[in-house]
KEPATI-442007 format. One record per residue (C-alpha): x, y, z; residue in three letters. Coordinates in Angstrom, 1 decimal. Example, Ala and Ser with C-alpha at 12.3 -4.5 7.8 and 13.67 -1.06 7.14 Angstrom:
! KEPATI-442007
{east->12.3	north->-4.5	up->7.8	res->ALA}
{east->13.7	north->-1.1	up->7.1	res->SER}
***
This chain:
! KEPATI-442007
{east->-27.9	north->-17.6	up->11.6	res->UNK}
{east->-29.3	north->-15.7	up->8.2	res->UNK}
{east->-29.8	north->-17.3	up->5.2	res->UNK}
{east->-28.2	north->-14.1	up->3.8	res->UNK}
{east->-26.6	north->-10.8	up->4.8	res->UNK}
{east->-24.1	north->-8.0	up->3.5	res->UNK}
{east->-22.7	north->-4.7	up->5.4	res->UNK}
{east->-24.0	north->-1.7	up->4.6	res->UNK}
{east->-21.4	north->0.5	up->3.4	res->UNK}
{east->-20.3	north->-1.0	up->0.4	res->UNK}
{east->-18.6	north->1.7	up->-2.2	res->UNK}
{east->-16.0	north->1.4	up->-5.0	res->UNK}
{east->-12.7	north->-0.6	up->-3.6	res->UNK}
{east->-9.9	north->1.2	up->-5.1	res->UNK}
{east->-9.5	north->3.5	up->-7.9	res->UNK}
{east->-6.4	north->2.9	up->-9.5	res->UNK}
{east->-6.3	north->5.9	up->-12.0	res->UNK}
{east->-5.6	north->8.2	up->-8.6	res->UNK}
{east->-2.7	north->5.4	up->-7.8	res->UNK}
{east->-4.4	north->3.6	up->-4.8	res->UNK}
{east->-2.6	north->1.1	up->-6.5	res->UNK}
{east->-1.5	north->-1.6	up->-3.1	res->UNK}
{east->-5.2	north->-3.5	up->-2.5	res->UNK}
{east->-4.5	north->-3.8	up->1.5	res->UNK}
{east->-5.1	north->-0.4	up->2.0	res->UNK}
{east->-8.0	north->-0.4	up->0.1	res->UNK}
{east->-9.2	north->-3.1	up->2.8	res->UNK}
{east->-7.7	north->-1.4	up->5.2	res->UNK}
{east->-9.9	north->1.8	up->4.6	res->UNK}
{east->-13.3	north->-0.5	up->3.9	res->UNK}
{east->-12.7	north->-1.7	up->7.2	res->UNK}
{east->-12.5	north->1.9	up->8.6	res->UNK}
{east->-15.1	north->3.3	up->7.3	res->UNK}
{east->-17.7	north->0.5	up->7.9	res->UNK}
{east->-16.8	north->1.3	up->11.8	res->UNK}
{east->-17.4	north->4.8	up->11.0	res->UNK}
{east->-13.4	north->6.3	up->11.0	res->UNK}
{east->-12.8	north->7.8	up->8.0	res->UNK}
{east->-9.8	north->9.7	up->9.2	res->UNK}
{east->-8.5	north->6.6	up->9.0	res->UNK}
{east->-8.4	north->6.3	up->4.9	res->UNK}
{east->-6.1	north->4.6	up->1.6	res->UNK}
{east->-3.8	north->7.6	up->1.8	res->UNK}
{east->-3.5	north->7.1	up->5.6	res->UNK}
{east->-2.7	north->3.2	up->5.6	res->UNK}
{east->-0.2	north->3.9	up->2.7	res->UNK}
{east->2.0	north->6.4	up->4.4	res->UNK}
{east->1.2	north->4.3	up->8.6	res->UNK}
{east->2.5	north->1.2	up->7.3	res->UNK}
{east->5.3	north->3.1	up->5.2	res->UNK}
{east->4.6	north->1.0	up->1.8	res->UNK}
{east->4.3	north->4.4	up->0.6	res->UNK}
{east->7.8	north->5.2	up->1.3	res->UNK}
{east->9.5	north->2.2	up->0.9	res->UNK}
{east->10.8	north->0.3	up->-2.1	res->UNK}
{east->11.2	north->-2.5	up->-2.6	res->UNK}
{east->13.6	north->-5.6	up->-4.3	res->UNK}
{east->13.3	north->-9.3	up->-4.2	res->UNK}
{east->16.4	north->-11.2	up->-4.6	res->UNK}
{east->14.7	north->-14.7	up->-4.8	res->UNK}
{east->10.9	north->-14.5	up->-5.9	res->UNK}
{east->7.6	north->-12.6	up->-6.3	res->UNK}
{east->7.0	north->-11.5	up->-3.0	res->UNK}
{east->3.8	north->-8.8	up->-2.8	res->UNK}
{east->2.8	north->-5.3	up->-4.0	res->UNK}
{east->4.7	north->-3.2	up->-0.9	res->UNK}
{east->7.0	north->-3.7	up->2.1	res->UNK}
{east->4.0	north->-4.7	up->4.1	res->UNK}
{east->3.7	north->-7.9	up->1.4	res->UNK}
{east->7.6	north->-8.8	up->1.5	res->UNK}
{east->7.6	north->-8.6	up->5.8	res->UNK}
{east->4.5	north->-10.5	up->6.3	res->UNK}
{east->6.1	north->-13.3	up->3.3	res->UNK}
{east->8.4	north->-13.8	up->5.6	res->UNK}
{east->6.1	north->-14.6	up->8.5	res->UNK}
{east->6.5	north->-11.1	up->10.4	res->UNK}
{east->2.3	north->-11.1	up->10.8	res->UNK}
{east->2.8	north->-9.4	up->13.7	res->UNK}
{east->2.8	north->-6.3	up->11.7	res->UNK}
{east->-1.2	north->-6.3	up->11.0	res->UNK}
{east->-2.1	north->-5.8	up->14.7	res->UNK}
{east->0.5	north->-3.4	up->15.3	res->UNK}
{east->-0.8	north->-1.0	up->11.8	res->UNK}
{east->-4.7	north->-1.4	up->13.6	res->UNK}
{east->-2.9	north->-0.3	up->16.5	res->UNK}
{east->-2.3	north->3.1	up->15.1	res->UNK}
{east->-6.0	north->3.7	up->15.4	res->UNK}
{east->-6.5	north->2.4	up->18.0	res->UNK}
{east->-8.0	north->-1.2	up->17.2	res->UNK}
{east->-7.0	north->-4.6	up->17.6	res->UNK}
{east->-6.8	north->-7.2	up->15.0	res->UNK}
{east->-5.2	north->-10.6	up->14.2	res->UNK}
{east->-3.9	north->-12.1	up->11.0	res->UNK}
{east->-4.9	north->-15.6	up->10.7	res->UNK}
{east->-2.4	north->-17.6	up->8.5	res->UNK}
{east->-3.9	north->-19.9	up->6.2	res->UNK}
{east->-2.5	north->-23.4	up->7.6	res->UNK}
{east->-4.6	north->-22.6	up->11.0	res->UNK}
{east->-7.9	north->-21.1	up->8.2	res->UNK}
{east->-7.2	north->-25.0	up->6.8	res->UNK}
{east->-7.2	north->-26.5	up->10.0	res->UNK}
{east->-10.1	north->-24.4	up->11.3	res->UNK}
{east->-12.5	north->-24.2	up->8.7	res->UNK}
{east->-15.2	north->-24.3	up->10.2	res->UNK}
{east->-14.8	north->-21.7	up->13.1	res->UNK}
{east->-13.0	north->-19.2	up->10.7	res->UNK}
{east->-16.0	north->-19.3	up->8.2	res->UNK}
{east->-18.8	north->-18.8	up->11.5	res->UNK}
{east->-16.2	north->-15.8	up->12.3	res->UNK}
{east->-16.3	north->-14.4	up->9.1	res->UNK}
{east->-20.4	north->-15.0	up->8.8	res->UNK}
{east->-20.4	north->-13.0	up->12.7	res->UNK}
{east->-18.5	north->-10.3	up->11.1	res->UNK}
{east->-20.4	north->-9.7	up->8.4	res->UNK}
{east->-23.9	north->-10.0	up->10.7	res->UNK}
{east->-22.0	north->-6.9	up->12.4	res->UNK}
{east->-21.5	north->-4.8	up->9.8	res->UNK}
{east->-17.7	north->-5.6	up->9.5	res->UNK}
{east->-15.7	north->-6.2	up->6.3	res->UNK}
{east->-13.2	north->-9.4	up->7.1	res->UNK}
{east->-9.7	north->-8.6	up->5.4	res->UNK}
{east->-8.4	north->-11.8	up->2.7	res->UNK}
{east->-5.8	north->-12.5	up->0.5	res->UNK}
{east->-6.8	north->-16.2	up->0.2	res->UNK}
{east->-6.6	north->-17.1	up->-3.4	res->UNK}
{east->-10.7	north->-16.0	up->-4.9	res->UNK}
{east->-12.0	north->-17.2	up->-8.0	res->UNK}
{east->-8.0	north->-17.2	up->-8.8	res->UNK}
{east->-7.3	north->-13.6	up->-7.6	res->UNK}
{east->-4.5	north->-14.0	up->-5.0	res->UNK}
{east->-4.3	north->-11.1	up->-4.1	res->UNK}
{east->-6.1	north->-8.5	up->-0.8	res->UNK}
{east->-9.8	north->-8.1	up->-0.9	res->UNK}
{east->-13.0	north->-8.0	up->1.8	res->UNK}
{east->-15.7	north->-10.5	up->2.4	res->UNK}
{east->-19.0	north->-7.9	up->2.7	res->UNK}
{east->-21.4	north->-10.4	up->2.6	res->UNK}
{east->-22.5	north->-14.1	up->2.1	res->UNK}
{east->-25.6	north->-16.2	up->0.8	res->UNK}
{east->-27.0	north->-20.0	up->1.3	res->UNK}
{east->-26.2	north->-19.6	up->4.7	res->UNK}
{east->-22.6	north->-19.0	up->4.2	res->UNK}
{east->-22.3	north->-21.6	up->1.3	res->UNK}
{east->-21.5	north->-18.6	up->-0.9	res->UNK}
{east->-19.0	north->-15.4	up->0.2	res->UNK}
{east->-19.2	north->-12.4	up->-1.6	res->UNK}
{east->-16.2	north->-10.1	up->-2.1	res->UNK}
{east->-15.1	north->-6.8	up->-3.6	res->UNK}
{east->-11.4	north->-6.0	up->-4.8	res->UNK}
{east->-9.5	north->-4.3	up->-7.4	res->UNK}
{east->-12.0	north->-1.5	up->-9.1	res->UNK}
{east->-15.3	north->-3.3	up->-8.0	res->UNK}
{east->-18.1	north->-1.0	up->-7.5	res->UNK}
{east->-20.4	north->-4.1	up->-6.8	res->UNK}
{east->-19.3	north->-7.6	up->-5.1	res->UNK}
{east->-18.7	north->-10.5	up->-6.7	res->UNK}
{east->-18.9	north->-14.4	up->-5.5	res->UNK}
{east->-17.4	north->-17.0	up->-4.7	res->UNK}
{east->-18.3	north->-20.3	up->-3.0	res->UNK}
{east->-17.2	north->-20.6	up->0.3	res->UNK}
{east->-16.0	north->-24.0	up->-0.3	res->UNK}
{east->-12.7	north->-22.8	up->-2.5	res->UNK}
{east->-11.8	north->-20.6	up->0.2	res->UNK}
{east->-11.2	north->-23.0	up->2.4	res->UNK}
{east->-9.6	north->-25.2	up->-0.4	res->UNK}
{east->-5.9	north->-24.7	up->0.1	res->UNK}
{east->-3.3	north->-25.8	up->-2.2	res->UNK}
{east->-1.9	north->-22.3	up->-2.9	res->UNK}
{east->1.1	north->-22.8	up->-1.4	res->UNK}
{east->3.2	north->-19.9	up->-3.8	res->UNK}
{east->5.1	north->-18.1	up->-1.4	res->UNK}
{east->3.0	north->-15.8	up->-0.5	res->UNK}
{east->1.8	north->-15.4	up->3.4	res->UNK}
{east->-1.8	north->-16.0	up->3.0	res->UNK}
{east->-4.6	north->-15.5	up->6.0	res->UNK}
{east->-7.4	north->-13.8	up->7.4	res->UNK}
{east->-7.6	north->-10.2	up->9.3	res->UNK}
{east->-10.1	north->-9.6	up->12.0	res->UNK}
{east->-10.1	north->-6.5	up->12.9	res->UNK}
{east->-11.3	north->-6.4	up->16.4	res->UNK}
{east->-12.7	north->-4.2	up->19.1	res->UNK}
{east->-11.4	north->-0.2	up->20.1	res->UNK}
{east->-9.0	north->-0.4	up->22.4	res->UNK}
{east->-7.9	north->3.7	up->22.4	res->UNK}
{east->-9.2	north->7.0	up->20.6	res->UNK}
{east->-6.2	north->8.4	up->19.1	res->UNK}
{east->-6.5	north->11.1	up->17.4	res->UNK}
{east->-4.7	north->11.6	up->13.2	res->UNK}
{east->-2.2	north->13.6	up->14.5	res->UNK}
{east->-1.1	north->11.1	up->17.0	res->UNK}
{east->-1.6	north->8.5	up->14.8	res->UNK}
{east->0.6	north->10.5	up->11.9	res->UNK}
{east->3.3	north->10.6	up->15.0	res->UNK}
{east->3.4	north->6.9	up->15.5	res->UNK}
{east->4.1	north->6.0	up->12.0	res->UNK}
{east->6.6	north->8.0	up->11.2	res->UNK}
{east->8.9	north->7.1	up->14.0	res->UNK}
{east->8.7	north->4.0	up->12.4	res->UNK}
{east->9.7	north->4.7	up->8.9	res->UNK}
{east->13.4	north->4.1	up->9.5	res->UNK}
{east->13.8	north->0.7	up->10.8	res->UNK}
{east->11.5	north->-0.3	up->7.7	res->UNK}
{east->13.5	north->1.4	up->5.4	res->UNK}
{east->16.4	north->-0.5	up->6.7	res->UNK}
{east->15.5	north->-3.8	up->6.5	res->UNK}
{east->17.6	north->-6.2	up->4.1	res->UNK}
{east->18.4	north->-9.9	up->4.2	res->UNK}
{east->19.0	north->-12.6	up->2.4	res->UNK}
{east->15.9	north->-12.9	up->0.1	res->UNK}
{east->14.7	north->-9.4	up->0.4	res->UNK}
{east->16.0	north->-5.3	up->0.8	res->UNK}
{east->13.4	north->-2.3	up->1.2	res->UNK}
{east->14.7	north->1.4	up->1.3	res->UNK}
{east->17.0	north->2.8	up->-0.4	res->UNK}
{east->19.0	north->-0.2	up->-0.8	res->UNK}
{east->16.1	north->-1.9	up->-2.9	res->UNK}
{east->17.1	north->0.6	up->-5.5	res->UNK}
{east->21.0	north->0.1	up->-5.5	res->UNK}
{east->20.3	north->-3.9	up->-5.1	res->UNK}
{east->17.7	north->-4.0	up->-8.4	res->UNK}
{east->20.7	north->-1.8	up->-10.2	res->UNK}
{east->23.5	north->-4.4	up->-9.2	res->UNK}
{east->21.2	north->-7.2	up->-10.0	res->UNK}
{east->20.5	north->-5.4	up->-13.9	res->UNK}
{east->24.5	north->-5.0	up->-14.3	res->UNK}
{east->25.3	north->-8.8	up->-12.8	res->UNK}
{east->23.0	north->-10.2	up->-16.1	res->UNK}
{east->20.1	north->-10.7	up->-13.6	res->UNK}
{east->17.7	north->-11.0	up->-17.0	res->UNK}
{east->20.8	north->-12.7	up->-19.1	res->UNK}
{east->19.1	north->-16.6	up->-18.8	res->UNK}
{east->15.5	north->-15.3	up->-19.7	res->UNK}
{east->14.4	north->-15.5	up->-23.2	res->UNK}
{east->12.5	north->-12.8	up->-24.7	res->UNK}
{east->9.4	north->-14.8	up->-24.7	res->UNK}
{east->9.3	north->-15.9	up->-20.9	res->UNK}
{east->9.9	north->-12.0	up->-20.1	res->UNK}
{east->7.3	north->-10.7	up->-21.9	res->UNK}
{east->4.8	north->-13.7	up->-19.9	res->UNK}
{east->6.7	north->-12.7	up->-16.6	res->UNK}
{east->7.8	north->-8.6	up->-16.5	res->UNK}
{east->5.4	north->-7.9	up->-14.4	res->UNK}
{east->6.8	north->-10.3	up->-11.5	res->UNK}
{east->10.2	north->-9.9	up->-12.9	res->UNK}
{east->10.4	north->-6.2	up->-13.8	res->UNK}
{east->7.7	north->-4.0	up->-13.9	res->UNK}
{east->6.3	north->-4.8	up->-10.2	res->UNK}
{east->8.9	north->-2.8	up->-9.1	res->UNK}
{east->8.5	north->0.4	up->-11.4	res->UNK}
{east->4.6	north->0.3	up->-9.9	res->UNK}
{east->6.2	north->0.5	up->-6.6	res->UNK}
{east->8.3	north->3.3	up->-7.5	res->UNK}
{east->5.5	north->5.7	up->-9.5	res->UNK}
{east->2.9	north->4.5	up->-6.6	res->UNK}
{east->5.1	north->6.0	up->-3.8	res->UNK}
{east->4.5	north->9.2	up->-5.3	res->UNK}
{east->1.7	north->9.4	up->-3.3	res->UNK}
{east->3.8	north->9.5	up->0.1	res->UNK}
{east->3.0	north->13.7	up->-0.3	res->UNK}
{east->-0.7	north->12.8	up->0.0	res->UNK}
{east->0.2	north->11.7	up->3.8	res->UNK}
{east->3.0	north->13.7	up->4.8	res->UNK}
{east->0.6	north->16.4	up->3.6	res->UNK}
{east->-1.9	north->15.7	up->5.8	res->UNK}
{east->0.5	north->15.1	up->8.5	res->UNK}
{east->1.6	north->18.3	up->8.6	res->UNK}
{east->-1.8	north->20.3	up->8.4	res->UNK}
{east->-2.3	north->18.2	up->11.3	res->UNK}
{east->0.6	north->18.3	up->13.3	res->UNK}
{east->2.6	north->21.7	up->13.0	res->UNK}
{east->5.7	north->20.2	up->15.2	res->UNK}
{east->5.9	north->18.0	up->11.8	res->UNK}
{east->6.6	north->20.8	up->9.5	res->UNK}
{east->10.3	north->19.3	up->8.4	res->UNK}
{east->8.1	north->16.7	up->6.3	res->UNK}
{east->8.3	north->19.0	up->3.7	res->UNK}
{east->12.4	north->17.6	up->3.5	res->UNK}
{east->10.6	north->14.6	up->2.7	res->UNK}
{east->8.5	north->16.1	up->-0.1	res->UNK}
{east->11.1	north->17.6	up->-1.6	res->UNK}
{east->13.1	north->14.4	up->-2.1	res->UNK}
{east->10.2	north->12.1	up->-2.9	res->UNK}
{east->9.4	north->14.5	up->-5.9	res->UNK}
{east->12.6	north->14.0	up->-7.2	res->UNK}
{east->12.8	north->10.4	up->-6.9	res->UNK}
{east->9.0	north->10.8	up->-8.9	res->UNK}
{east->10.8	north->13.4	up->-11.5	res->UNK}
{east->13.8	north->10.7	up->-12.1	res->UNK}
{east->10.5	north->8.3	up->-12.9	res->UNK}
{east->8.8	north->10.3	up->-15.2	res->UNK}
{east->10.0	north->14.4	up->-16.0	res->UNK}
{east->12.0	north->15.2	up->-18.7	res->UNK}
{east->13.7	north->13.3	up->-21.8	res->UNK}
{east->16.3	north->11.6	up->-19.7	res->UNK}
{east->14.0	north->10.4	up->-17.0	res->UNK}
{east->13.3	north->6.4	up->-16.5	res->UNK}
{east->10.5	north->6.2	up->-18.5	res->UNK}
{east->12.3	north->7.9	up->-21.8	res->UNK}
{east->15.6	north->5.9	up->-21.6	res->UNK}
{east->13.3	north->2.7	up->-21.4	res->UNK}
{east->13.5	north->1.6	up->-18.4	res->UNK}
{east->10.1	north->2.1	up->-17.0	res->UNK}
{east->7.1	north->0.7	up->-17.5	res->UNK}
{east->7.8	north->-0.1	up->-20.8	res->UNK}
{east->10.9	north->-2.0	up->-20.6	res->UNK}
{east->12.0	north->-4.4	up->-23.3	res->UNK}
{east->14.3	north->-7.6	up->-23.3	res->UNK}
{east->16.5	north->-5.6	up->-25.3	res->UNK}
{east->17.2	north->-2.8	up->-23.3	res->UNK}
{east->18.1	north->-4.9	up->-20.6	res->UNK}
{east->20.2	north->-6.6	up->-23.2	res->UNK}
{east->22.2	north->-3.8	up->-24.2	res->UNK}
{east->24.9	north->-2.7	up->-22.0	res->UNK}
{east->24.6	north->1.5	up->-23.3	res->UNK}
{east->21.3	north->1.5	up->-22.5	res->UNK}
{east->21.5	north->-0.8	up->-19.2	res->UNK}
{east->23.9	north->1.3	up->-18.3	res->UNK}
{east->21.5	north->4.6	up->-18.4	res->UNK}
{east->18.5	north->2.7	up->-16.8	res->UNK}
{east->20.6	north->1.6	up->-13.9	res->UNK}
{east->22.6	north->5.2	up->-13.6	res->UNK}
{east->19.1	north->5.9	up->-12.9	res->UNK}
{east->18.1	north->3.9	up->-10.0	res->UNK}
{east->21.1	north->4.5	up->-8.0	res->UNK}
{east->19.9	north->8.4	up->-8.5	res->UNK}
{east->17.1	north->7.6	up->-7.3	res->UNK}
{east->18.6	north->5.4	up->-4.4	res->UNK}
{east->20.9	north->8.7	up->-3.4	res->UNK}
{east->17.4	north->10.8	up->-3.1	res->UNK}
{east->16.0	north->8.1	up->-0.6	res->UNK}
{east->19.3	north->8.0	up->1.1	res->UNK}
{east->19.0	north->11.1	up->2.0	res->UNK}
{east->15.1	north->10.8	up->3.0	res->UNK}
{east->15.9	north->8.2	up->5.8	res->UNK}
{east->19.3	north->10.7	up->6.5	res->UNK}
{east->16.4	north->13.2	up->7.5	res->UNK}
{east->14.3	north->10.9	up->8.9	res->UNK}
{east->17.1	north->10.3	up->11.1	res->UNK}
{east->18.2	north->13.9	up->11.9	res->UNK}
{east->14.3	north->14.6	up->13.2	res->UNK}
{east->13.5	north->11.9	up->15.1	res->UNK}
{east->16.9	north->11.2	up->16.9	res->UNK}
{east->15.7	north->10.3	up->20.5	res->UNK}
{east->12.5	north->10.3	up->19.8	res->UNK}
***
């Protein structure tokens, strides 16, 4: 074993100013490209695993960044393996009660990655950062990890110990991904294929703690007009609108960048051509965020929501007119989702 090691293709994580805004994919890609696939990029992972096209509402609790974050809180791992499966790879999420159990092993793995040139996927809680990132490297024989995330352009540190500390039991469903060896070459346009015939079972999905679609839109406007905020003094939603709030306008102005994959998936695929219905509505739900003086953002419902606009019942009233316009436009995109792929 080295004393000390770290891959070679280390480059900037995310850049967040172009709205690669949802950290797995960022792993997802540095995976990729350190096996030499960069077909298989951010914009690619954002529109395969449909977090790109899918919004999102929690009825309980913080759950994640994207759909991918609510189904896998709810224990559906099985959903890693099957988005490597796209490009042909296996993998395996490895949920943090057997990382506890198996220190050890899981921290040789890691170390045997790395010695092969391969980023290992985490959203383990580092140096308090609970969110995705990549182990690309380690020191002191494994004693110390090192780690990129967010913007990084350079890792950072972390002993290995705190890894494997536990005690971050916050409802999130925490692990490891190995991504594992090639099972298949498929080509993007195949790959492009495979996602989008599943992009309407995930925009259905809605339980008891959870909705994703277009019913996350209609669910976070019922919630507003029900007095969802009522109990919540001004002070503990100014600490808390990101988790409470604002999360979810992220979601909606990130999705924007569904076009950057549909896009692609056309040039690709010319049998995919009625993507561009897709487009269409998907710029209107981004218009509705941000065009015009009556858009979300102007009435105050966006990014810069206050206590008291949720407080007032004229100007709730306009914010959640709003979302269920919005709502109506991804109605209609899993309405053509359907029409296309009927039988498919």
């Amino acid at each position: 074993m080295k004393d000390s090691n770290i891959i070679p293709t280390l480059h900037r994580f995310v850049t967040d100013e172009l709205g690669e805004n949802y950290w797995l994919h960022g792993c997802c890609r540095y995976v990729m490209r350190a096996l030499n696939e960069p077909d298989f990029d951010y914009e690619f992972f954002a529109g395969a695993s449909g977090d790109a096209f899918t919004q999102v509402f929690a009825f309980d609790r913080f759950r994640g960044d994207c759909a991918t974050d609510f189904l896998l809180s709810s224990g559906r791992h099985e959903l890693i393996p099957q988005l490597f499966a796209l490009c042909g790879y296996s993998a395996e999420f490895v949920p943090e009660e057997q990382v506890l159990l198996e220190r050890e092993a899981c921290l040789k793995r890691i170390l045997g990655y790395i010695d092969r040139g391969v980023p290992v996927i985490s959203n383990l809680v580092v140096s308090g950062i609970g969110r995705w990132l990549v182990f690309v490297g380690y020191e002191d024989g494994g004693g110390t990890l090192l780690f990129m995330t967010d913007n990084m352009t350079a890792p950072e540190s972390v002993p290995s110990g705190e890894i494997f500390a536990g005690g971050n039991n916050d409802g999130w469903s925490r692990g490891l991904i190995f991504v594992g060896e090639k099972r298949e070459q498929v080509e993007p346009a195949e790959a492009c294929r495979r996602a989008i015939l599943q992009l309407p079972w995930l925009m259905r999905v809605r339980n008891e703690q959870y909705c994703l679609g277009p019913e996350a839109f209609f669910a976070w406007a019922d919630e507003i007009d029900r007095g969802r905020y009522e109990g919540i003094s001004p002070g503990e939603f100014e600490r808390e609108k990101w988790y409470l709030y604002t999360n979810y306008v992220c979601i909606l102005a990130t999705n924007g960048t569904c076009r950057q994959f549909t896009e692609r998936a056309m040039k690709l695929a010319p049998d995919l051509a009625w993507l561009s219905e897709l487009d269409r509505l998907y710029r209107g739900i981004g218009e509705l965020w941000e065009k015009g003086p009556d858009c979300l953002e102007a009435i105050g419902g966006g990014f810069s929501v206050t206590w008291e606009a949720l407080h007032s019942s004229e100007r709730r009233g306009r914010i959640t007119a709003k979302l269920r316009e919005m709502g109506e436009l991804s109605r209609r995109a899993l309405d053509v989702l359907g029409q296309h792929l009927a039988g498919a």
